[in-house]
N, CA, C and O atoms as a printed pandas DataFrame, in Angstrom:
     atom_number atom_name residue_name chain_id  residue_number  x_coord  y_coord  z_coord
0              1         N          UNK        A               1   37.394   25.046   30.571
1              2        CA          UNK        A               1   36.147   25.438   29.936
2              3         C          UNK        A               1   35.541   24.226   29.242
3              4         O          UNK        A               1   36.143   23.639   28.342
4              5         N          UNK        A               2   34.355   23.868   29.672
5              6        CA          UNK        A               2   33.803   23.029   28.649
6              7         C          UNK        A               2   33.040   23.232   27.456
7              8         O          UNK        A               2   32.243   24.169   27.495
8              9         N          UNK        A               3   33.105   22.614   26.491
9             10        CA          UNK        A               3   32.726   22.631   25.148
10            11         C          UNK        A               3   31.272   22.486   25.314
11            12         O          UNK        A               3   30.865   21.736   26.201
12            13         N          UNK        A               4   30.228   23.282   24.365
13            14        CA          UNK        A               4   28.715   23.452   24.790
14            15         C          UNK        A               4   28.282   21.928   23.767
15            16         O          UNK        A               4   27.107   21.561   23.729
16            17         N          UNK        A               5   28.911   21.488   23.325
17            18        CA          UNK        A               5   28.459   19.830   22.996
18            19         C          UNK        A               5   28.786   19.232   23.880
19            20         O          UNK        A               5   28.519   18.085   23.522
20            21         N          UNK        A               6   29.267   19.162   25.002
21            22        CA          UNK        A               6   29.772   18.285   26.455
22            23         C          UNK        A               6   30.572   17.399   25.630
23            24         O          UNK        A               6   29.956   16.334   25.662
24            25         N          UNK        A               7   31.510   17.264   24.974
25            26        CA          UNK        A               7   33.327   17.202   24.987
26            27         C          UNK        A               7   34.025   17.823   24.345
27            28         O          UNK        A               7   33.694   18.376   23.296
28            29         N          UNK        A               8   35.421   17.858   24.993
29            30        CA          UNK        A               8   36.311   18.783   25.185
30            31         C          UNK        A               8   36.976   18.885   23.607
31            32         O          UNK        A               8   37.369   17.770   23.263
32            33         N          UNK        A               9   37.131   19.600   22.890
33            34        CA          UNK        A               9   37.673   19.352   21.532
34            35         C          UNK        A               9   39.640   18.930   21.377
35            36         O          UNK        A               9   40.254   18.572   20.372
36            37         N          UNK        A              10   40.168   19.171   22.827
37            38        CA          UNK        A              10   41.147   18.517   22.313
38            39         C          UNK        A              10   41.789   17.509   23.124
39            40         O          UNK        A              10   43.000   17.302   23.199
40            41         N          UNK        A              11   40.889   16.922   23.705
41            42        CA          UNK        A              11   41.148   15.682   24.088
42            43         C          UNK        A              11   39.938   14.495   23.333
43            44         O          UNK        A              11   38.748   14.299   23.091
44            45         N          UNK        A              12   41.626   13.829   23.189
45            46        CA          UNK        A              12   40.951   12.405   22.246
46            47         C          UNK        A              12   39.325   11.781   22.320
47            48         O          UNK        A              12   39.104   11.469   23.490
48            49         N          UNK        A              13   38.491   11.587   21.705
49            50        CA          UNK        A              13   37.282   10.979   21.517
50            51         C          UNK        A              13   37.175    9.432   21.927
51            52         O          UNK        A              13   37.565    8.600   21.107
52            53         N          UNK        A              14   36.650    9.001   23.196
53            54        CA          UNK        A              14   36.465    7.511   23.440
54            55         C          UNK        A              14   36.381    6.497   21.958
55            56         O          UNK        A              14   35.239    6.529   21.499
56            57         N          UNK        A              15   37.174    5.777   21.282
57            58        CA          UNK        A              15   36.464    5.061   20.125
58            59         C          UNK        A              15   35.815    3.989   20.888
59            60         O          UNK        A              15   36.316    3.300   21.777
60            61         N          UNK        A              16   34.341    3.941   20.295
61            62        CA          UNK        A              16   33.178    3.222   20.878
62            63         C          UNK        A              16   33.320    3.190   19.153
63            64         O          UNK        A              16   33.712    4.102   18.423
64            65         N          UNK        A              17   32.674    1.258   18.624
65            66        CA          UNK        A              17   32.825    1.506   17.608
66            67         C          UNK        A              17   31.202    1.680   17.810
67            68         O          UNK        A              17   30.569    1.536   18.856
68            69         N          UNK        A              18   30.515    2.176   15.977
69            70        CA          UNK        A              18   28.973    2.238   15.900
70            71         C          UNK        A              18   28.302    0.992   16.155
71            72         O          UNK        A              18   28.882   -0.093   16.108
72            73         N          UNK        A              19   26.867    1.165   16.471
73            74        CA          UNK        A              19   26.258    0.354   17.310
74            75         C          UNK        A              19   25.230    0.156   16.239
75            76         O          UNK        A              19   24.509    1.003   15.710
76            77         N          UNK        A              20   25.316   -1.250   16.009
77            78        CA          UNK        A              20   24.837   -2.399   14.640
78            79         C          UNK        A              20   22.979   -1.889   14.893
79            80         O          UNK        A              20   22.197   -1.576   15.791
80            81         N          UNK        A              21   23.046   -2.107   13.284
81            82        CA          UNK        A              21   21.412   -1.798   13.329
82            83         C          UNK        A              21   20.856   -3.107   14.173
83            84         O          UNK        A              21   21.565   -4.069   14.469
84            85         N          UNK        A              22   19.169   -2.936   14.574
85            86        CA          UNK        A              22   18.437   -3.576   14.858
86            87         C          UNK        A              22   18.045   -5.105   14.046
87            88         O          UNK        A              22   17.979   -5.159   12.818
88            89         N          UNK        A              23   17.853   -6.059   14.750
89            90        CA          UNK        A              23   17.667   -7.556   13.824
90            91         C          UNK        A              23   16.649   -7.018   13.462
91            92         O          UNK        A              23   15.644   -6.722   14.108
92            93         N          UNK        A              24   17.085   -6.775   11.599
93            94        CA          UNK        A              24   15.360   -7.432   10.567
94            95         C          UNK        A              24   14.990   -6.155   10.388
95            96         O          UNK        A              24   13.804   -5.864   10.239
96            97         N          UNK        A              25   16.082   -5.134   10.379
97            98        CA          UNK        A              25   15.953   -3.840    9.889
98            99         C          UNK        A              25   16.252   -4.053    8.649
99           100         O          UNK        A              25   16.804   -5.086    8.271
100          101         N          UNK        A              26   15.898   -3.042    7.848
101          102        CA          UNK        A              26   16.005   -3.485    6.468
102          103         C          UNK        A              26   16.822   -2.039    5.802
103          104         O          UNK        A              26   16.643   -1.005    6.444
104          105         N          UNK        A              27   17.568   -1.968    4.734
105          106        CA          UNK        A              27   17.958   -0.440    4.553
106          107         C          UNK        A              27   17.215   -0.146    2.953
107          108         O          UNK        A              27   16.363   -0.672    2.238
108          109         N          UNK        A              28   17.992    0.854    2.932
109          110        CA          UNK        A              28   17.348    1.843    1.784
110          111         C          UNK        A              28   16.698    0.960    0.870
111          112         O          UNK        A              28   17.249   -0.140    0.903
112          113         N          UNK        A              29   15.642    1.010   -0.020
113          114        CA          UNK        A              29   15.049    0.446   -1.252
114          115         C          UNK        A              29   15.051   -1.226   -0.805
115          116         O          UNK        A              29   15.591   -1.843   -1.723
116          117         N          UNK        A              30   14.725   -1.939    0.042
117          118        CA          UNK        A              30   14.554   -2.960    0.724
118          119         C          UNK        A              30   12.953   -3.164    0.790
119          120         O          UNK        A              30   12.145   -2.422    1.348
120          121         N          UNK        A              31   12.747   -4.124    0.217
121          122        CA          UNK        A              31   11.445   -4.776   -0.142
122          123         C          UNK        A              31   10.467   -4.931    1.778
123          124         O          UNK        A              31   11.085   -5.527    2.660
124          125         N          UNK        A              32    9.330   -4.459    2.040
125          126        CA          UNK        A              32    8.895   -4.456    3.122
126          127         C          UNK        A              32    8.604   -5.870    3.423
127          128         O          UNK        A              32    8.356   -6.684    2.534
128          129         N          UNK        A              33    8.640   -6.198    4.842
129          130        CA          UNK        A              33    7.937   -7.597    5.094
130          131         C          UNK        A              33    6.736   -7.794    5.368
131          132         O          UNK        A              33    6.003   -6.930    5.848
132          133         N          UNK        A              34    6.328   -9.174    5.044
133          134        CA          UNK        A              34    4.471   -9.201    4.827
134          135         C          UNK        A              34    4.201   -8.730    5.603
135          136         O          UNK        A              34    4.814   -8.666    6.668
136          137         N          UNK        A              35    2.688   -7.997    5.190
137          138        CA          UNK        A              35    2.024   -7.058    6.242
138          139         C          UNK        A              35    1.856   -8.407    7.505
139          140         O          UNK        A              35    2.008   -9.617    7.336
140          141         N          UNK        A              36    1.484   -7.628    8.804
141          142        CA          UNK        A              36    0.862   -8.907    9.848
142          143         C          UNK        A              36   -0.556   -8.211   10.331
143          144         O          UNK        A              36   -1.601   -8.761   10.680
144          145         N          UNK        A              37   -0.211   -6.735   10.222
145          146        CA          UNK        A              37   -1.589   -5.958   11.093
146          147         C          UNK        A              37   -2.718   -6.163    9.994
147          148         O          UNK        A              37   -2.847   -7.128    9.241
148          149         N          UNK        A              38   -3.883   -4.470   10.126
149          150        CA          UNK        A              38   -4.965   -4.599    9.227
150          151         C          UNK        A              38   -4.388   -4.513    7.802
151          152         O          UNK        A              38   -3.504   -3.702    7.528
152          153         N          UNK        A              39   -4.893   -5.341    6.928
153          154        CA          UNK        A              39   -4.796   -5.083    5.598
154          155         C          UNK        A              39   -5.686   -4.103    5.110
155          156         O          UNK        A              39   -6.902   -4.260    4.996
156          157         N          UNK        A              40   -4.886   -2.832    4.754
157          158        CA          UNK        A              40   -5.608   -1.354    4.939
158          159         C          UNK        A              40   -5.878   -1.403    3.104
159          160         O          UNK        A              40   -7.043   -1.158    2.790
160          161         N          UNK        A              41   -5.014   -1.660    2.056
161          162        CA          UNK        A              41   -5.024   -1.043    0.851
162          163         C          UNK        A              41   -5.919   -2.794    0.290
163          164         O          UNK        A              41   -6.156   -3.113   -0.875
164          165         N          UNK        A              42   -6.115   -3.303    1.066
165          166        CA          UNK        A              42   -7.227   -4.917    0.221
166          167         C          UNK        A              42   -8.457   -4.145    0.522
167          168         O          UNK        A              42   -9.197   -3.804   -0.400
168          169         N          UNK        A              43   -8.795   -3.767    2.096
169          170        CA          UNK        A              43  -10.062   -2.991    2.259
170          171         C          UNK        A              43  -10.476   -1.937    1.379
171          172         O          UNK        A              43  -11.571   -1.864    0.822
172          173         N          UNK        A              44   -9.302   -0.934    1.274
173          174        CA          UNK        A              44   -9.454    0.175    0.176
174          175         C          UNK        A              44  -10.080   -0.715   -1.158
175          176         O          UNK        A              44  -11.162   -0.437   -1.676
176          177         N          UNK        A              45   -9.448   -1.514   -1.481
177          178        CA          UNK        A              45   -9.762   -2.046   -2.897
178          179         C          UNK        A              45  -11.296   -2.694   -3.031
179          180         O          UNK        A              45  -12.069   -2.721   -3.990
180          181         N          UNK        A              46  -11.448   -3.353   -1.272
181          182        CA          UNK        A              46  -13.191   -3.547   -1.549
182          183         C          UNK        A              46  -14.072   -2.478   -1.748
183          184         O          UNK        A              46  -15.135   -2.545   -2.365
184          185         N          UNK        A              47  -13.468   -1.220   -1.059
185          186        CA          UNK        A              47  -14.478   -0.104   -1.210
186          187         C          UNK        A              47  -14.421    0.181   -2.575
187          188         O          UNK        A              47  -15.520    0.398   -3.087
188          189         N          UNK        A              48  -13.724    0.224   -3.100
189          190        CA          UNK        A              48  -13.627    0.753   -4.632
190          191         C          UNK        A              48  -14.500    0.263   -5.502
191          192         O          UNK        A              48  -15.222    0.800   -6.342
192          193         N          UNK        A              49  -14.246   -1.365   -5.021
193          194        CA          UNK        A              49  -14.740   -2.437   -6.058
194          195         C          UNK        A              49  -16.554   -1.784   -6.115
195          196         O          UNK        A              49  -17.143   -1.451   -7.143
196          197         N          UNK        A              50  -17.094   -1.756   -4.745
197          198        CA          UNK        A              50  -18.141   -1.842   -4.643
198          199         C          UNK        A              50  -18.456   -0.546   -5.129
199          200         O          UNK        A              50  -19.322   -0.433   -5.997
200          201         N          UNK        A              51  -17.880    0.419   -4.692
201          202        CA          UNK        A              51  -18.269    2.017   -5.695
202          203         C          UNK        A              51  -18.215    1.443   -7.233
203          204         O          UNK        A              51  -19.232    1.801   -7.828
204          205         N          UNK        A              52  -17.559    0.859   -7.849
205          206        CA          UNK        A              52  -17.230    0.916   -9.318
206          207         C          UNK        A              52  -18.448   -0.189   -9.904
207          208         O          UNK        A              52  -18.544   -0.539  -11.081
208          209         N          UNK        A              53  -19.106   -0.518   -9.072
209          210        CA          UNK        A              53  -20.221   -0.830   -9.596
210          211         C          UNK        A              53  -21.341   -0.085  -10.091
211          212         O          UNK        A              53  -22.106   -0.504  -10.960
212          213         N          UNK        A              54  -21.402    0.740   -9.667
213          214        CA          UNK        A              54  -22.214    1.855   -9.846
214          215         C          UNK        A              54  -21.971    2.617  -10.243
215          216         O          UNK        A              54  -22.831    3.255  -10.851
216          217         N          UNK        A              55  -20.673    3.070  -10.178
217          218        CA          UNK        A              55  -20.563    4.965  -10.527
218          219         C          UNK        A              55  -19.331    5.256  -11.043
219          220         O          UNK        A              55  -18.463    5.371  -10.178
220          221         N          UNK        A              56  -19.009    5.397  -12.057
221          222        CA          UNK        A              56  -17.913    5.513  -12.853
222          223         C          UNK        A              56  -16.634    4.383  -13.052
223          224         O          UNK        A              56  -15.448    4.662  -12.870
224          225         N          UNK        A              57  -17.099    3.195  -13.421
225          226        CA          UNK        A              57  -16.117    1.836  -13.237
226          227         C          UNK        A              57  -15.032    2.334  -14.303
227          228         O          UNK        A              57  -14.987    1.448  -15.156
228          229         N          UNK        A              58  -14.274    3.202  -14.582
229          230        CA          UNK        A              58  -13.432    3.279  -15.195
230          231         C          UNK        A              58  -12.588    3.853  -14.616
231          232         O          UNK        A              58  -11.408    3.720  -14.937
232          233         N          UNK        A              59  -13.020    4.720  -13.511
233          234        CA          UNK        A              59  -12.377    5.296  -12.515
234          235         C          UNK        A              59  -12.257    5.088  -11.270
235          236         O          UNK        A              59  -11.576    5.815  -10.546
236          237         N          UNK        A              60  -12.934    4.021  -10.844
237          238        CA          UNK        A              60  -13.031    3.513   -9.738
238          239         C          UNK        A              60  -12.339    2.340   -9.798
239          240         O          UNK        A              60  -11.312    2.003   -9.210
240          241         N          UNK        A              61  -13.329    1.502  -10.927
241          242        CA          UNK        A              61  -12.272    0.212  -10.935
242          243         C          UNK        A              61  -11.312    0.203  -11.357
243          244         O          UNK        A              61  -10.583   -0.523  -10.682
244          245         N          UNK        A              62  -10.720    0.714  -12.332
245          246        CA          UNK        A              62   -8.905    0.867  -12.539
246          247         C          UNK        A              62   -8.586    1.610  -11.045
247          248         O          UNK        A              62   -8.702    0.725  -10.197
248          249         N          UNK        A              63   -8.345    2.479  -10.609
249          250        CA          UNK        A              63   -8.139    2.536   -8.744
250          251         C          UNK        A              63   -8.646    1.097   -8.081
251          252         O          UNK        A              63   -7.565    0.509   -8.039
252          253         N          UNK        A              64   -9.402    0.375   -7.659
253          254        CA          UNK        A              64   -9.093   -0.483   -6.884
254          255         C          UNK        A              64   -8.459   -1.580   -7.497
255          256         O          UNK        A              64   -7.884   -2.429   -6.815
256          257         N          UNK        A              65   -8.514   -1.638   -8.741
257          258        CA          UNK        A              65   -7.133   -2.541   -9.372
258          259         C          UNK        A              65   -5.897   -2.475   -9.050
259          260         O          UNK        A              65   -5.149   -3.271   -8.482
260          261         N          UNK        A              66   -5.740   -1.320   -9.522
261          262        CA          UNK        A              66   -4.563   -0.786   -8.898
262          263         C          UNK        A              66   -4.101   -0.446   -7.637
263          264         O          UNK        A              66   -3.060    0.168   -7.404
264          265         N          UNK        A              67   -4.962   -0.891   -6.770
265          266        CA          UNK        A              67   -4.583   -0.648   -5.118
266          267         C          UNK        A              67   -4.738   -2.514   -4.676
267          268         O          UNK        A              67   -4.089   -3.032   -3.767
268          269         N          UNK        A              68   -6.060   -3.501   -5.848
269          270        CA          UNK        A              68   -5.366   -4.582   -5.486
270          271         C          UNK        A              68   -3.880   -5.140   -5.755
271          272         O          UNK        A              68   -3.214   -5.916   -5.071
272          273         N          UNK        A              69   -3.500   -4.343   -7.263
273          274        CA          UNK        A              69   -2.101   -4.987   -7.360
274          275         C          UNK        A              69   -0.915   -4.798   -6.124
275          276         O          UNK        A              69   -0.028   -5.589   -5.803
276          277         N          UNK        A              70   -1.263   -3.364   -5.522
277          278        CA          UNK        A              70   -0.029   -3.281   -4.507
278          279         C          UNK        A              70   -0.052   -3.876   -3.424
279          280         O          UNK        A              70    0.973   -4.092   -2.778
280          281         N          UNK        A              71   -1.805   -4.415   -2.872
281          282        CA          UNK        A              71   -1.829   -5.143   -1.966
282          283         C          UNK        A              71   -1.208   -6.372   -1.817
283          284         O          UNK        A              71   -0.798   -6.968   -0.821
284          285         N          UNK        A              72   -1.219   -6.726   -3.398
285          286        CA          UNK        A              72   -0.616   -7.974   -3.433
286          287         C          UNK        A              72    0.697   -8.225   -3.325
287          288         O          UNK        A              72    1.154   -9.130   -2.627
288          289         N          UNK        A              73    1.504   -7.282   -4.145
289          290        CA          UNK        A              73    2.604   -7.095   -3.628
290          291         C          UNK        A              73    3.508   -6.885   -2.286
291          292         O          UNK        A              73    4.628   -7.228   -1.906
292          293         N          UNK        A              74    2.588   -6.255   -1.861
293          294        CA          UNK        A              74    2.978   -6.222   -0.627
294          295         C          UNK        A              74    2.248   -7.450    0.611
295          296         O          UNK        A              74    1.992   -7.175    1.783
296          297         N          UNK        A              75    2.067   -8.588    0.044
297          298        CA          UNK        A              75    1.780   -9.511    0.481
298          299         C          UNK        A              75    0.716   -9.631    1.367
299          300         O          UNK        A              75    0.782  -10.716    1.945
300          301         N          UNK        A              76   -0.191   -8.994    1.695
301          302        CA          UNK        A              76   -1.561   -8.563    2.153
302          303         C          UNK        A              76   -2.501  -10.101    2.249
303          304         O          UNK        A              76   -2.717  -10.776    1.243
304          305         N          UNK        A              77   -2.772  -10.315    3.016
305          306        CA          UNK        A              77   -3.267  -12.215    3.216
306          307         C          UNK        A              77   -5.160  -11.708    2.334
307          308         O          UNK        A              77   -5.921  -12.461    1.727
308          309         N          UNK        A              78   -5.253  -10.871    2.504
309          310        CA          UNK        A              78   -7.053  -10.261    1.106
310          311         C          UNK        A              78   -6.397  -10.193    0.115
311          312         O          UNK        A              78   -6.998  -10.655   -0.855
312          313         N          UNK        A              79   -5.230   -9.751   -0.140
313          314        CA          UNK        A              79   -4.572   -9.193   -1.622
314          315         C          UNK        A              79   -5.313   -9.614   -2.765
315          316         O          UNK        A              79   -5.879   -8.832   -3.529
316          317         N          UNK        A              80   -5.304  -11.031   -2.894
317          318        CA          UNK        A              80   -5.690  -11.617   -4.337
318          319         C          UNK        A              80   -6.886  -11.922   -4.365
319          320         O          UNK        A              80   -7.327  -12.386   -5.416
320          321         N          UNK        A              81   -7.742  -11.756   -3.251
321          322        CA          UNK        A              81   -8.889  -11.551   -3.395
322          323         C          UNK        A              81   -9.605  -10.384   -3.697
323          324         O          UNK        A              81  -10.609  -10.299   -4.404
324          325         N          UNK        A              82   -8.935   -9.381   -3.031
325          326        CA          UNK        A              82   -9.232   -8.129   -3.135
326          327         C          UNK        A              82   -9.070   -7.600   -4.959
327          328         O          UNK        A              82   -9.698   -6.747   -5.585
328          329         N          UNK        A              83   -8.000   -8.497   -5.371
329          330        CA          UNK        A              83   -7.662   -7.968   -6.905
330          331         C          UNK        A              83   -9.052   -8.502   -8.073
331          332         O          UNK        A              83   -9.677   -8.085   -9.048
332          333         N          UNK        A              84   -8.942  -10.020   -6.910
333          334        CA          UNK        A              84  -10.132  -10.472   -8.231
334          335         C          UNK        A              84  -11.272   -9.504   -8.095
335          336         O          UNK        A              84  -11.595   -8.668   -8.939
336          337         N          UNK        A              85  -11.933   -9.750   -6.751
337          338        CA          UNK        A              85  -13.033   -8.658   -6.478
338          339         C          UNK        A              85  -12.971   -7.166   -7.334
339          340         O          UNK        A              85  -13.881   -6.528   -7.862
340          341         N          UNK        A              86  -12.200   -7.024   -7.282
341          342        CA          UNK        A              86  -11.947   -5.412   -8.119
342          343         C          UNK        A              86  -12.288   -5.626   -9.795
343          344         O          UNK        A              86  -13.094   -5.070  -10.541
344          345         N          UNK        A              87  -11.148   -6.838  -10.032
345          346        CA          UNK        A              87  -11.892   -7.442  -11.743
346          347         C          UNK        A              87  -12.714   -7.302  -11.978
347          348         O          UNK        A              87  -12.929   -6.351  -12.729
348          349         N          UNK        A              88  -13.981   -8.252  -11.462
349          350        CA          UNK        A              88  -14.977   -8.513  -11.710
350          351         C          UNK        A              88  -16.244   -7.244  -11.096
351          352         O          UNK        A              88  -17.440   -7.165  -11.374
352          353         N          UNK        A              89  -15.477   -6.464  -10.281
353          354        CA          UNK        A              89  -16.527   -5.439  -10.048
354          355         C          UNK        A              89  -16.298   -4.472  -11.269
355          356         O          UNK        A              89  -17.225   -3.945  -11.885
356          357         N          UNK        A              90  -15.276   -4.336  -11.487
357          358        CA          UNK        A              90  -15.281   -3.161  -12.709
358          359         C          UNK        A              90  -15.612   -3.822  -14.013
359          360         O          UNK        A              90  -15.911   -3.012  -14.890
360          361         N          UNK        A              91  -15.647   -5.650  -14.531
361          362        CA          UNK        A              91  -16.802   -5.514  -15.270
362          363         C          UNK        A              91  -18.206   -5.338  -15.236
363          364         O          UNK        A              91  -18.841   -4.781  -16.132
364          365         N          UNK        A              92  -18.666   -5.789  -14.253
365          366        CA          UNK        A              92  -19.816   -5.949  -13.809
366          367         C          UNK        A              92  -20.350   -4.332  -13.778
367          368         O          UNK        A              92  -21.538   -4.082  -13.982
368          369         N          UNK        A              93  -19.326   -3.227  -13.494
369          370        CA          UNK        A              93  -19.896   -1.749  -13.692
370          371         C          UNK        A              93  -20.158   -1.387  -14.638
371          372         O          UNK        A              93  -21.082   -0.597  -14.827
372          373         N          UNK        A              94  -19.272   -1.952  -15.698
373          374        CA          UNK        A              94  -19.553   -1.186  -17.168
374          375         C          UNK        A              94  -20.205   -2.074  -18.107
375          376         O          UNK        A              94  -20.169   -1.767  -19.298
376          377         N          UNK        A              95  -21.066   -3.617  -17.573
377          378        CA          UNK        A              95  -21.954   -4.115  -18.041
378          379         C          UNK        A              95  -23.664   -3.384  -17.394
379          380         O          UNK        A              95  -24.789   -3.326  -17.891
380          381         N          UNK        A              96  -23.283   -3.096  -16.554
381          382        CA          UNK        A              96  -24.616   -2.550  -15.602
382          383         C          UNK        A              96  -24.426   -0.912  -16.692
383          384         O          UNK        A              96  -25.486   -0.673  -17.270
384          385         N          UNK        A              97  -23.452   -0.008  -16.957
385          386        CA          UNK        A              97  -23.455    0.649  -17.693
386          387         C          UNK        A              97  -23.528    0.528  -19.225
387          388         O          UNK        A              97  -23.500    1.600  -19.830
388          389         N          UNK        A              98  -23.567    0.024  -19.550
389          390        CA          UNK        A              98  -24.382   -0.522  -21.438
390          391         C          UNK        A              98  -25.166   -0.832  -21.145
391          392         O          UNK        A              98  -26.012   -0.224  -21.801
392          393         N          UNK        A              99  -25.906   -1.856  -20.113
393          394        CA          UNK        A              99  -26.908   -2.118  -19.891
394          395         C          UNK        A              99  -27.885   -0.941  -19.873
395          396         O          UNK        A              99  -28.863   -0.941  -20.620
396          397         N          UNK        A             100  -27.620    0.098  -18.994
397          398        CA          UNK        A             100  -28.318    1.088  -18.837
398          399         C          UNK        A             100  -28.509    2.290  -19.835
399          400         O          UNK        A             100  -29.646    2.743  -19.961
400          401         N          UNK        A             101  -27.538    2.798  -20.503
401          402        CA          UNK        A             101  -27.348    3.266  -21.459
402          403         C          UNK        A             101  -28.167    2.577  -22.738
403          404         O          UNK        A             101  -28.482    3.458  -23.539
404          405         N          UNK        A             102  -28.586    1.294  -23.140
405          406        CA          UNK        A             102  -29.043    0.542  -23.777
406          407         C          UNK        A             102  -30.433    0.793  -23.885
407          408         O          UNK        A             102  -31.018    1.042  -24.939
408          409         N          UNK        A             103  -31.073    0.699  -22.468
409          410        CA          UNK        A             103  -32.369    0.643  -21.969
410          411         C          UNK        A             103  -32.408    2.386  -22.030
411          412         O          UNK        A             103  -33.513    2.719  -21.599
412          413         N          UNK        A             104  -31.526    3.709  -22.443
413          414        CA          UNK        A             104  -32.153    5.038  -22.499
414          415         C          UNK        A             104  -32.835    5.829  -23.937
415          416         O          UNK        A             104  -33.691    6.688  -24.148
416          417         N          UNK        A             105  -31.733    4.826  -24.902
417          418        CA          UNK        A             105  -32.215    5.063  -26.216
418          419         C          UNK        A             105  -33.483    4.282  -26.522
419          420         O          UNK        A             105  -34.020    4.385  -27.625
């Protein structure tokens, strides 16, 4: 009778030893390697930047700050551009906002 896993349970098991991970696999909690494809979260951070000029830079630009810091981290070749861009867009929002606020009173 054969066993419905296709081997027999009491004859001995071939030892095959386990078969080595892949070169440049990385395991658990292992830092990723630099991106190479699209840099998806620097783009995110330009969109932000450029929303947080306009429309709620406290919430926009802390988000693309915070999506430049991980870009950077994660080694993203826009990263640190993407971070400055985000800086300076979220002052530039909440100077355009006093500004405006200024000019209602």
């Amino acid at each position: 009778m054969t066993h419905p896993y296709g081997q027999d349970p009491h004859q001995p098991a071939a030892s095959t030893p386990p078969a080595a991970p892949p070169a440049g696999a990385a395991g658990y909690g292992a830092v990723a390697p630099a991106a190479t494809g699209t840099p998806v979260l620097s783009i995110i951070t330009f969109v932000l930047s450029a929303i947080a000029i306009l429309f709620l830079p406290i919430v926009f630009g802390i988000a693309g700050i915070v999506t430049g810091i991980v870009a950077v981290v994660r080694k993203e070749r826009l990263g640190k551009i993407a971070l400055i861009v985000a800086i300076v867009a979220t002052i530039i929002g909440f100077a355009l906002g006093a500004l405006v606020m200024s000019q209602m009173s």
